[in-house]
C-alpha positions as CSV (number, residue, x, y, z in Angstrom):
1,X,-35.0,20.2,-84.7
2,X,-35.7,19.0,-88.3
3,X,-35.7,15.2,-89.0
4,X,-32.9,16.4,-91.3
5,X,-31.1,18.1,-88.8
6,X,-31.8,15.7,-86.2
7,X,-30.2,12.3,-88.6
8,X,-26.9,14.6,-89.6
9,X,-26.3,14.7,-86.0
10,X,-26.4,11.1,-85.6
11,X,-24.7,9.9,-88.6
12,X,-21.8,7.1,-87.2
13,X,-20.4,6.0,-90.5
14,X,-18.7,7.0,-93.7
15,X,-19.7,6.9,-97.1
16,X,-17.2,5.2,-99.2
17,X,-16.5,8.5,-101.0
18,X,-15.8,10.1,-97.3
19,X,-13.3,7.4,-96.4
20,X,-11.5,7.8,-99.8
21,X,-10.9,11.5,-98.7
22,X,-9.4,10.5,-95.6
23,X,-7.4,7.5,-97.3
24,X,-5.9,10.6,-99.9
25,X,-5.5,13.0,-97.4
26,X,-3.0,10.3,-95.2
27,X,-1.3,9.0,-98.1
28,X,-0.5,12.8,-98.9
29,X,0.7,13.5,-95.2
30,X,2.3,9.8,-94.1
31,X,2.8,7.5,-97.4
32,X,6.3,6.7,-97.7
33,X,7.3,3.6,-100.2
34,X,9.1,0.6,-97.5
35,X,8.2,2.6,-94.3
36,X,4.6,3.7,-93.6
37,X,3.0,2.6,-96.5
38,X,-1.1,3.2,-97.5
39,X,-3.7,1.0,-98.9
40,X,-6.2,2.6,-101.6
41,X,-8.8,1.1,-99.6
42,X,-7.3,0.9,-95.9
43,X,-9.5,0.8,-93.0
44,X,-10.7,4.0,-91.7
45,X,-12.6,4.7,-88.2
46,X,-13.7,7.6,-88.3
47,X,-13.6,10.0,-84.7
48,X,-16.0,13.1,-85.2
49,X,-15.6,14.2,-81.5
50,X,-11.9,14.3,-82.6
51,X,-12.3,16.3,-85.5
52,X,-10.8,13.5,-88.0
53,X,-10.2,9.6,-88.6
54,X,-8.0,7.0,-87.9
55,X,-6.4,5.6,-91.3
56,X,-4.8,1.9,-91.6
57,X,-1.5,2.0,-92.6
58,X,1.6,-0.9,-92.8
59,X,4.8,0.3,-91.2
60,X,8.1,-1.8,-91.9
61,X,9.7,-3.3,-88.6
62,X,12.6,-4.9,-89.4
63,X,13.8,-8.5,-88.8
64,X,15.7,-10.5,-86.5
65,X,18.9,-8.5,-86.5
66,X,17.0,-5.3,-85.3
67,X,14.6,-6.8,-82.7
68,X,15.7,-9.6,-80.7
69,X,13.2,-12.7,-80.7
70,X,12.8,-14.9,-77.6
């Protein structure tokens, strides 16, 4: 195996421009304004032995009235 070959293998992070794909690619599939909402520069774990990445998002939850406290 090439040295080349052998550090593609073993990559474990993202370039910035990589994570920007993935941010793009969610916002297209799962941004909605007020409830699941995207970051430009949201978190992103990325899970090659999944075939993809996890993408932060915000999702609303609503107050009191909806969800009983205490």
């Amino acid at each position: 195996m090439t040295a080349k070959k052998k550090k593609a293998k073993t990559k474990m992070k993202l370039t910035r421009k990589e994570e920007a794909r993935y941010v793009e690619k969610a916002k297209g599939q799962f941004h909605e304004d007020g409830t699941c909402e995207i970051d430009d520069h949201a978190k992103v774990s990325w899970a090659p032995e999944c075939g993809g990445a996890y993408v932060q998002s915000w999702v609303w939850v609503a107050d009191e009235e909806e969800i009983p406290f205490g």
